[in-house]
LUMGU-657996 format. One line per field, with one value per residue (C-alpha): residue number from 0; residue in three letters; chain; z, y, x. Coordinates in steps of 0.2 Angstrom, whole numbers, plus 5000, padded with zeros to 4 digits. Layout:
i <- [NUM; ...]
aa <- [Ala; ...]
ch <- [A; ...]
zz <- [Z; ...]
yy <- [Y; ...]
xx <- [X; ...]
//
This chain:
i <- [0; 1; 2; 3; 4; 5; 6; 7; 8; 9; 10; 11; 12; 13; 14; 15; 16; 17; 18; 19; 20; 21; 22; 23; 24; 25; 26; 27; 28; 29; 30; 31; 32; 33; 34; 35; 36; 37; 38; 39; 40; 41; 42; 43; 44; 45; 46; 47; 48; 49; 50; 51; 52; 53; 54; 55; 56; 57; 58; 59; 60; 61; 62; 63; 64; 65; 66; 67; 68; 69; 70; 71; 72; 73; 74; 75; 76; 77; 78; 79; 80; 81; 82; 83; 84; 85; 86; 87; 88; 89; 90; 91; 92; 93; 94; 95; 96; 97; 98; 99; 100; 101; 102; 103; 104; 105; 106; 107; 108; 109; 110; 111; 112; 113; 114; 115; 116; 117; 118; 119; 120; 121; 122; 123; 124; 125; 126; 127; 128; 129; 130; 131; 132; 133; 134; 135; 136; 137; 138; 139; 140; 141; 142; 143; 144; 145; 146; 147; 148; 149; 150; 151; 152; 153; 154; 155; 156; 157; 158; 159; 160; 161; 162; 163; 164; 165; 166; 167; 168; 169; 170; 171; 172; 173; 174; 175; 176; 177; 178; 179; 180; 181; 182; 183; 184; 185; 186; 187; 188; 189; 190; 191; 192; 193; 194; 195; 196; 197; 198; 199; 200; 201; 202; 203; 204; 205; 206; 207; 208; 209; 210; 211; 212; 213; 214; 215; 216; 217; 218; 219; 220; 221; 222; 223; 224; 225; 226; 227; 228; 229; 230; 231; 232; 233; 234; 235; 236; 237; 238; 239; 240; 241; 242; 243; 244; 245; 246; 247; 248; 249; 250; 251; 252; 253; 254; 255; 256; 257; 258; 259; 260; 261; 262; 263; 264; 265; 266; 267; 268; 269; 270; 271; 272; 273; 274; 275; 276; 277; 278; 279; 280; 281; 282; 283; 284; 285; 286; 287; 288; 289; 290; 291; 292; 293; 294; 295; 296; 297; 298; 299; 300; 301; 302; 303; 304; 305; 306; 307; 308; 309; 310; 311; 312; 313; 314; 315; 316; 317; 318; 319; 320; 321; 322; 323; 324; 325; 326; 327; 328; 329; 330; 331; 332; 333; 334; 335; 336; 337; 338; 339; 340; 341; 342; 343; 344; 345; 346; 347; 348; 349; 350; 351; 352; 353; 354; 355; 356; 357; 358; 359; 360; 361; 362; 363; 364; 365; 366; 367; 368; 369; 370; 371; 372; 373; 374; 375; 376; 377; 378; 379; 380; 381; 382; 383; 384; 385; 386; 387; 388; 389; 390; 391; 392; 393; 394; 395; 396; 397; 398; 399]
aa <- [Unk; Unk; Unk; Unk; Unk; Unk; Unk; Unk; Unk; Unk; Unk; Unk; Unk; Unk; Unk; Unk; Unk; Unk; Unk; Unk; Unk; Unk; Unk; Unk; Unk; Unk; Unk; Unk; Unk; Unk; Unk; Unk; Unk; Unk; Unk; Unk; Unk; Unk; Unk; Unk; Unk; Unk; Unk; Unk; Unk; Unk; Unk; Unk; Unk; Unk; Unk; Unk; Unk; Unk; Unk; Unk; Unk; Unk; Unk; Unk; Unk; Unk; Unk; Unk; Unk; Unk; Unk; Unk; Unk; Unk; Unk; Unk; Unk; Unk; Unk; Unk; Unk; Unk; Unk; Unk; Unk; Unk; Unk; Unk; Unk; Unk; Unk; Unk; Unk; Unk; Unk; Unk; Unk; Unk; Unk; Unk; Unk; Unk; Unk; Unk; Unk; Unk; Unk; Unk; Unk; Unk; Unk; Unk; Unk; Unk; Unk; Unk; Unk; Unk; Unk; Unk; Unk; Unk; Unk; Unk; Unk; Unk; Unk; Unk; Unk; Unk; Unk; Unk; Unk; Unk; Unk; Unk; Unk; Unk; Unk; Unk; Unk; Unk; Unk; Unk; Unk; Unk; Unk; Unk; Unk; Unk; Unk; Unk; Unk; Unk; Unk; Unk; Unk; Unk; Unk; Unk; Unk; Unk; Unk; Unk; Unk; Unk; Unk; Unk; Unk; Unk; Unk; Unk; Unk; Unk; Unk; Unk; Unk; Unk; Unk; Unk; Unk; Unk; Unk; Unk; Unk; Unk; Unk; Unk; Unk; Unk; Unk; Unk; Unk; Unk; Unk; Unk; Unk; Unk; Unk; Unk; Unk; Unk; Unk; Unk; Unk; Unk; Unk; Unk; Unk; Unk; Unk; Unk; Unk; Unk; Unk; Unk; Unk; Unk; Unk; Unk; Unk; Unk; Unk; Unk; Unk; Unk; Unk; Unk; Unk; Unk; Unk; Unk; Unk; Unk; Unk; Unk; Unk; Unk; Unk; Unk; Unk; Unk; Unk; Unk; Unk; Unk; Unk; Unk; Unk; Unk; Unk; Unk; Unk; Unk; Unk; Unk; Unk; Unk; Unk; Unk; Unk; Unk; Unk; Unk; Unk; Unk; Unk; Unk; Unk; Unk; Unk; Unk; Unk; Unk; Unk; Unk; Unk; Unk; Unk; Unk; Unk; Unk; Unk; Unk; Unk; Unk; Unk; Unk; Unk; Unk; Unk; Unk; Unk; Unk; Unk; Unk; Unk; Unk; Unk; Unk; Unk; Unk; Unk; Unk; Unk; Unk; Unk; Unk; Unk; Unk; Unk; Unk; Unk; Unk; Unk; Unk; Unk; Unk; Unk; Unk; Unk; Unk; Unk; Unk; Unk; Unk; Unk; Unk; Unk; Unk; Unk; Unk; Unk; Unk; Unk; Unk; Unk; Unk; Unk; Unk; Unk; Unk; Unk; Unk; Unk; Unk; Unk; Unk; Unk; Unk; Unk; Unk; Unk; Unk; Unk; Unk; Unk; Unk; Unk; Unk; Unk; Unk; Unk; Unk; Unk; Unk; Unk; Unk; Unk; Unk; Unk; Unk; Unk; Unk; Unk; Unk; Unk; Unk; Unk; Unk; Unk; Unk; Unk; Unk; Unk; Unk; Unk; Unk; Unk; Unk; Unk; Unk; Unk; Unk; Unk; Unk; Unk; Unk; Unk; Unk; Unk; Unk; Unk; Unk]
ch <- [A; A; A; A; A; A; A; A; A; A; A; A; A; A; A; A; A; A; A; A; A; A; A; A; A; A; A; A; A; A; A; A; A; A; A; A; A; A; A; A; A; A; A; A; A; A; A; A; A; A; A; A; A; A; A; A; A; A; A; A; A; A; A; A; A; A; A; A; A; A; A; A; A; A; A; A; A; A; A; A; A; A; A; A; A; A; A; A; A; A; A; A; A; A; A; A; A; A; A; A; A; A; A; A; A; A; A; A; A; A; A; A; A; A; A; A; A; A; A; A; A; A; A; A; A; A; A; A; A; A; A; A; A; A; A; A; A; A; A; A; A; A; A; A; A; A; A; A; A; A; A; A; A; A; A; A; A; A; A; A; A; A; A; A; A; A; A; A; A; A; A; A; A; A; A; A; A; A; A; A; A; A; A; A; A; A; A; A; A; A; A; A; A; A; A; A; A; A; A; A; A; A; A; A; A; A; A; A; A; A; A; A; A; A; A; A; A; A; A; A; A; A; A; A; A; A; A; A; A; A; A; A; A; A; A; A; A; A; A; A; A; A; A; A; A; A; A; A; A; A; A; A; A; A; A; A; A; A; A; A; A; A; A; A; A; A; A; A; A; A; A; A; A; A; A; A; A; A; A; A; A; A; A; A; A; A; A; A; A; A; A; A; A; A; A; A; A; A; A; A; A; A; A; A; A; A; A; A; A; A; A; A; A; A; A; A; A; A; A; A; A; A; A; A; A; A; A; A; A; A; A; A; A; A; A; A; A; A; A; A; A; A; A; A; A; A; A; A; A; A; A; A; A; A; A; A; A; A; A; A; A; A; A; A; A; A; A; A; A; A; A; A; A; A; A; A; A; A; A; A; A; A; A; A; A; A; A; A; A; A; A; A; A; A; A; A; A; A; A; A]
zz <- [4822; 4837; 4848; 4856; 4872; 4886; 4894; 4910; 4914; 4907; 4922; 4941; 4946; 4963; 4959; 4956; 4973; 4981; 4976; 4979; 4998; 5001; 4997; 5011; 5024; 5023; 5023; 5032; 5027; 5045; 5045; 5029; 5036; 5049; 5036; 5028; 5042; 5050; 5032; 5027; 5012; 5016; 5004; 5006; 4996; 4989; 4974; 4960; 4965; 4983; 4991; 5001; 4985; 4976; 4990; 4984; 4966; 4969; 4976; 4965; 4949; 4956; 4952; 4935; 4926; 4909; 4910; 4906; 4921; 4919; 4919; 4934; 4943; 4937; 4946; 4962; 4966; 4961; 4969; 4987; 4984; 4984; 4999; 5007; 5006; 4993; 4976; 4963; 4950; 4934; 4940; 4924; 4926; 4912; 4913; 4919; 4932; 4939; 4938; 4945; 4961; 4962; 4962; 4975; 4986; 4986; 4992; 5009; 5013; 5004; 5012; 5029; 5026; 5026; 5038; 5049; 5038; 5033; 5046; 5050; 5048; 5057; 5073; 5085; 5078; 5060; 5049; 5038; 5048; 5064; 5068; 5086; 5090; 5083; 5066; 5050; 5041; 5024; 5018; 5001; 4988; 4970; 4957; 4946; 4927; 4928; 4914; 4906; 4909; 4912; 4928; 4932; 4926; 4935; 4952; 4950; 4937; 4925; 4930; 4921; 4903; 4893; 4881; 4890; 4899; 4900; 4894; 4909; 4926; 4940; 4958; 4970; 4983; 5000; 5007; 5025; 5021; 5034; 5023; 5029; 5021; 5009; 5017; 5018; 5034; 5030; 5015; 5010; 4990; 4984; 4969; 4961; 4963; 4985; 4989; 4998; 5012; 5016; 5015; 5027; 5042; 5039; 5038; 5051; 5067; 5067; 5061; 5068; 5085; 5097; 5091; 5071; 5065; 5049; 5034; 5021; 5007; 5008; 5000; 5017; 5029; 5034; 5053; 5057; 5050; 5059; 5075; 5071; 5068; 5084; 5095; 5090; 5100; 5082; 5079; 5061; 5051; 5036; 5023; 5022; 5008; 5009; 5009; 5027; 5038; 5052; 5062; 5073; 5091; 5097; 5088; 5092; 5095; 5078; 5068; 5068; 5078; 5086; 5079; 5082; 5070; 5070; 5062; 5049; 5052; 5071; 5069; 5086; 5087; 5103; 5108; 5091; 5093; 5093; 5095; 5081; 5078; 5060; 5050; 5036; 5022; 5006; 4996; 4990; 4977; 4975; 4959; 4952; 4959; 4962; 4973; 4980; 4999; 5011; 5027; 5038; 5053; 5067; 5083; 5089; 5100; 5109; 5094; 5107; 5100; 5082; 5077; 5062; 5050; 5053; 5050; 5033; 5027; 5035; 5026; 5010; 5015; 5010; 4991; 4999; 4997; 4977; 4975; 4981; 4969; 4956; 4961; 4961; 4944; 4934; 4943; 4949; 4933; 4923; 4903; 4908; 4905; 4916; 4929; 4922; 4932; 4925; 4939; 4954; 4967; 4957; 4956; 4975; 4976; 4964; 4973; 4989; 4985; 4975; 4993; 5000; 4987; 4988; 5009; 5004; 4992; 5006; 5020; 5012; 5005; 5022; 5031; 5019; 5022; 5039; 5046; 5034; 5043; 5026; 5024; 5014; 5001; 4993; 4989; 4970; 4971; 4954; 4957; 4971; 4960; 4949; 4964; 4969; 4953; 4946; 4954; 4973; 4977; 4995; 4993; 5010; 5019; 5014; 5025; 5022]
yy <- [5047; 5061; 5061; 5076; 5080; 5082; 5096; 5098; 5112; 5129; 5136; 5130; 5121; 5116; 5097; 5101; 5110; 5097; 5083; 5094; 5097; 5077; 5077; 5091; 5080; 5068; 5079; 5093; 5109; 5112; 5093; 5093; 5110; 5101; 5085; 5097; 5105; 5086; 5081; 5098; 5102; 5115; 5131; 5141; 5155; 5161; 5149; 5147; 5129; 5131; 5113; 5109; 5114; 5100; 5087; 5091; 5089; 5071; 5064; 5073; 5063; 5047; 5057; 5065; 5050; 5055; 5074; 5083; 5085; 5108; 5103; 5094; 5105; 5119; 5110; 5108; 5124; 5134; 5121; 5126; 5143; 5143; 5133; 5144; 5157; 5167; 5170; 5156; 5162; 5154; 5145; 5142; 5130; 5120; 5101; 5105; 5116; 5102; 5090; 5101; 5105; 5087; 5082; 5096; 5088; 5067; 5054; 5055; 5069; 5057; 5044; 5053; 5059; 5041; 5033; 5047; 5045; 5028; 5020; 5008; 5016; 5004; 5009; 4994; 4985; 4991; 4982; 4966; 4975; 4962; 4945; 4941; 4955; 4957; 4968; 4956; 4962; 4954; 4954; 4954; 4960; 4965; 4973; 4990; 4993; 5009; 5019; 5010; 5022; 5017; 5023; 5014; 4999; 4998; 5002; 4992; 4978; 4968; 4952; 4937; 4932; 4917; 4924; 4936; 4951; 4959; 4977; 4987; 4986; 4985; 4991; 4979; 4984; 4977; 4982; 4976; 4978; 4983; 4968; 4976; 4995; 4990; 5006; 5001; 5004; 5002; 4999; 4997; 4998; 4991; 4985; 4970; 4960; 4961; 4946; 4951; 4941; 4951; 4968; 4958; 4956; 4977; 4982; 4970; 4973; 4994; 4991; 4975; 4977; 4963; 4968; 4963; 4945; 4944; 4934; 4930; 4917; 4903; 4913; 4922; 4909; 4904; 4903; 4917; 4930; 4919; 4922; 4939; 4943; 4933; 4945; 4959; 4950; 4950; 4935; 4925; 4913; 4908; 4898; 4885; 4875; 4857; 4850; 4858; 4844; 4846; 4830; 4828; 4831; 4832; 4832; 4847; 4842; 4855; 4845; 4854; 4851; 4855; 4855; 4863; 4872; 4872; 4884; 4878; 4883; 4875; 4857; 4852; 4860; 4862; 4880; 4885; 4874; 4885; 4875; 4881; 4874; 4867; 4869; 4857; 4857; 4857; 4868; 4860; 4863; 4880; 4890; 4886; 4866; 4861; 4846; 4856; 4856; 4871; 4873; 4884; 4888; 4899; 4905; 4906; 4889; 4887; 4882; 4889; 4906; 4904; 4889; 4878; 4881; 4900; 4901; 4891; 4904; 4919; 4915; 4919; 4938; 4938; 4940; 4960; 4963; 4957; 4968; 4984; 4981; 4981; 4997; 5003; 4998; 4997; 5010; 5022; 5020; 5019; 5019; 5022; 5007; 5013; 5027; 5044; 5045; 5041; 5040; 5028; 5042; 5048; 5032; 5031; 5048; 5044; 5029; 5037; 5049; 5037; 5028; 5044; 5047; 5027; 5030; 5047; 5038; 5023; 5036; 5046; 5027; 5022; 5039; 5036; 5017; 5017; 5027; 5018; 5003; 4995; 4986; 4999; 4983; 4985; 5003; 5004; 5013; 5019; 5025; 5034; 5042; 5049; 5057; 5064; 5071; 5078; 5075; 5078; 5090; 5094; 5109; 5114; 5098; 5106; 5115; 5133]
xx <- [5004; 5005; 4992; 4983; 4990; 4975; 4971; 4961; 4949; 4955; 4945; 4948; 4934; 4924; 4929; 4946; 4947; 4941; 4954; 4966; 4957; 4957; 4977; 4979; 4966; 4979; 4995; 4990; 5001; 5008; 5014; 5024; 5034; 5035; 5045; 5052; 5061; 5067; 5073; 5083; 5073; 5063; 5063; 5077; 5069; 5056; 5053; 5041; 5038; 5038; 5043; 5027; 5017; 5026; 5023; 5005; 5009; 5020; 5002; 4990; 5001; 4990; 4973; 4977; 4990; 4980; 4986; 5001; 5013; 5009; 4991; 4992; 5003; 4992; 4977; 4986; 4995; 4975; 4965; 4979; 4976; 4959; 4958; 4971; 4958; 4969; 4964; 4968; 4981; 4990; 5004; 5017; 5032; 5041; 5044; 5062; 5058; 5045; 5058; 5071; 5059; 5055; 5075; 5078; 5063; 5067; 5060; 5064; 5051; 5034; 5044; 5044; 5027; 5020; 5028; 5017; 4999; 5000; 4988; 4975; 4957; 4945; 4938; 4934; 4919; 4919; 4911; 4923; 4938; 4939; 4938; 4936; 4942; 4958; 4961; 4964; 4978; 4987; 5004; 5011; 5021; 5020; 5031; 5027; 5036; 5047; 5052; 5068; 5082; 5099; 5099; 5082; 5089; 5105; 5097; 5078; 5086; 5073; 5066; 5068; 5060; 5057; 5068; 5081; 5073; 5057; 5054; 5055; 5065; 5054; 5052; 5045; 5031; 5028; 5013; 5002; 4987; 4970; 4960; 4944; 4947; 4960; 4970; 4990; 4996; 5015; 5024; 5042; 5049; 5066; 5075; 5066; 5082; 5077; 5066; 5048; 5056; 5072; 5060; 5046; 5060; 5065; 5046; 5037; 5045; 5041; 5022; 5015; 5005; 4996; 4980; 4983; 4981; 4992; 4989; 5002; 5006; 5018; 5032; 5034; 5036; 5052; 5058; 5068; 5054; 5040; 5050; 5053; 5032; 5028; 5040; 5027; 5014; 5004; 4991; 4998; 4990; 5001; 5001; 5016; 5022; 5016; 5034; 5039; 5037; 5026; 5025; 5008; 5010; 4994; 4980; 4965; 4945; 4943; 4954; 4970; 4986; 5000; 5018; 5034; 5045; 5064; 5077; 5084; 5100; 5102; 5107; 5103; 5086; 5088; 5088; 5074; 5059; 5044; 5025; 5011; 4994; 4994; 4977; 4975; 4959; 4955; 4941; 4924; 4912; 4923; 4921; 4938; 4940; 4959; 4965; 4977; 4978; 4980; 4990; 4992; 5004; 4996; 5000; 4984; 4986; 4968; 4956; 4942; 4952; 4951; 4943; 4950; 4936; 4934; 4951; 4950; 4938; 4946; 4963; 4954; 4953; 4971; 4964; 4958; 4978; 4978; 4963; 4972; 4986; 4975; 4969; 4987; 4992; 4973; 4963; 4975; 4989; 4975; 4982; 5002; 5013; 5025; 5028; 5033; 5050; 5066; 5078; 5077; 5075; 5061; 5053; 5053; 5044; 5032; 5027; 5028; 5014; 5005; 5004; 4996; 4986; 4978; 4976; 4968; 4954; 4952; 4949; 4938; 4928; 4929; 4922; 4908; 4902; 4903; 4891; 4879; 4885; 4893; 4907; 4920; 4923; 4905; 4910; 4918; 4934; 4934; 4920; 4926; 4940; 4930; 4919; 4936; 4941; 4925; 4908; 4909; 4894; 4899; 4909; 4908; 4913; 4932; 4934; 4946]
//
């Protein structure tokens, strides 16, 4: 049965101009001219689809994934217009001529454009943003379905199935995480085949600073990233599988103790050792009981620092990264299986903006909570799209 095809507002409206003003609060106009010029893709005429107006329209596919690609484009290019201060006219471009302004524009320029954005919002004493001063941060990885094209699926490849294949190729996504805004402050995407690790040793050296304390599952340790991390000057507290062994060299008045970890690959061990503190526990009386045990490898030596129980309970903050995922692929996706592009460089624009457009939302969340003195978590981010896209009443707070 064919379905109706949705349509948004004949009409441009005030709620429409503002989603489109929160996508240019982020990427101001001056800075993706700026890109633009550094990348070489700047207009080199007067086009229908100007490039910057399609940068615009790349992000603004995050807001509107129920409406045609026209209508959204439709959306952007009145609701810049108006906030231009020049007078908001129908704007009329095929699917072909979107996708053909979209293939002369790449990936590099979203790409570009968030390695400049993407950032950690928290001021110094933010509410659920720090502990003991140092900014808690998670890192993880998670994997988004892509249209099955035969140029997807060469360049993303499928992951594995009980029975062959699953049904689309997939991109994986690293992201580290501010825990206490959900705002990704860096983010790298490959094929699926590329393990989270190999992206974490490209992605961690650029982005981590001495004031972050990192968080991470057991899937990222291994020595040579550890190392890596540490020569940031960054604060780590990661989870290790149990089977690493981690003899007990002196044991600390909180309960944890001190080990050293080798590289693997050095037989000797006598140029690689490196001394962590070891915190070892299990959860009580929790809501889902397992006798599994935790352990975590830290590089925060003095327990007086971080003690072993806070940093029990702190590890669970990690979860925040899992939440923002979800807020990627139920909130933001909404209803679409998969994203609409259908070749790899595509893909990587898509996800590039839907990036921007996810730090756009958490900003504007966080810009709200904080002068109430909340915690940006207790804010429903649904909630907050929908504010976005139809009911924000503060017209005037975008400026001209």
């Amino acid at each position: 049965m064919a379905r109706t095809r949705k349509a948004l507002a004949a009409q441009i409206d005030v709620a429409h101009l503002i989603s489109a003003g929160v996508l240019a609060s982020v990427c101001p106009r001056a800075l993706i001219e700026e890109v633009l010029s550094e990348t070489g893709r700047a207009s080199q005429r007067e086009r229908l689809l100007p490039a910057p107006a399609v940068v615009y329209y790349v992000m603004a596919l995050a807001l509107w994934r129920e409406a045609p690609l026209e209508e959204v484009l439709r959306v952007v290019c009145e609701g810049l217009q108006w906030l231009g201060g020049g007078q908001a006219g129908a704007v009329q471009a095929s699917k072909s001529a979107i996708s053909q302004a979209r293939t002369r524009l790449g990936a590099e320029v979203l790409h570009q454009l968030a390695e400049r954005v993407l950032r950690p919002l928290a001021q110094p004493g933010a509410p659920g943003a720090w502990y003991r001063g140092l900014r808690v941060m998670a890192l993880d990885g998670s994997c988004m379905d892509v249209a099955d094209e035969a140029a997807n699926a060469d360049y993303f490849g499928y992951p594995g199935a009980a029975r062959g294949q699953s049904a689309f190729p997939q991109a994986r996504l690293l992201g580290l995480v501010e825990c206490g805004t959900h705002a990704v402050v860096a983010a790298d995407i490959g094929p699926y085949r590329q393990s989270e690790r190999a992206m974490a040793s490209q992605l961690l050296p650029g982005k981590l600073t001495p004031d972050m304390l990192v968080l991470a599952d057991r899937g990222f340790y291994g020595f040579k990233l550890w190392n890596l991390a540490c020569a940031t000057g960054a604060k780590l507290a990661w989870r290790v599988r149990s089977t690493i062994k981690l003899p007990i060299e002196k044991t600390l008045p909180d309960g944890s103790y001190l080990s050293t970890v080798f590289d693997s690959g050095d037989p000797t061990r006598a140029r690689t050792g490196q001394t962590v503190r070891v915190v070892d526990y299990l959860l009580a009386d929790s809501a889902t009981p397992t006798q599994d045990s935790y352990r975590l490898v830290t590089n925060l030596l003095n327990p007086e620092q971080a003690p072993a129980l806070e940093l029990a309970a702190l590890y669970h903050e990690r979860w925040e990264i899992e939440s923002v995922f979800a807020e990627f692929k139920t909130h933001l996706r909404g209803n679409s299986t998969v994203l609409r592009s259908k070749t790899p460089e595509l893909v990587k624009q898509e996800l590039w903006g839907l990036l921007l457009a996810h730090f756009a939302i958490r900003q504007l969340m966080a810009q709200a909570a904080w002068p109430r003195g909340l915690d940006p978590d207790r804010l429903s981010f649904t909630h907050a799209v929908r504010v976005i896209k139809r009911k924000m009443p503060q017209a005037a707070a975008i400026p001209p």
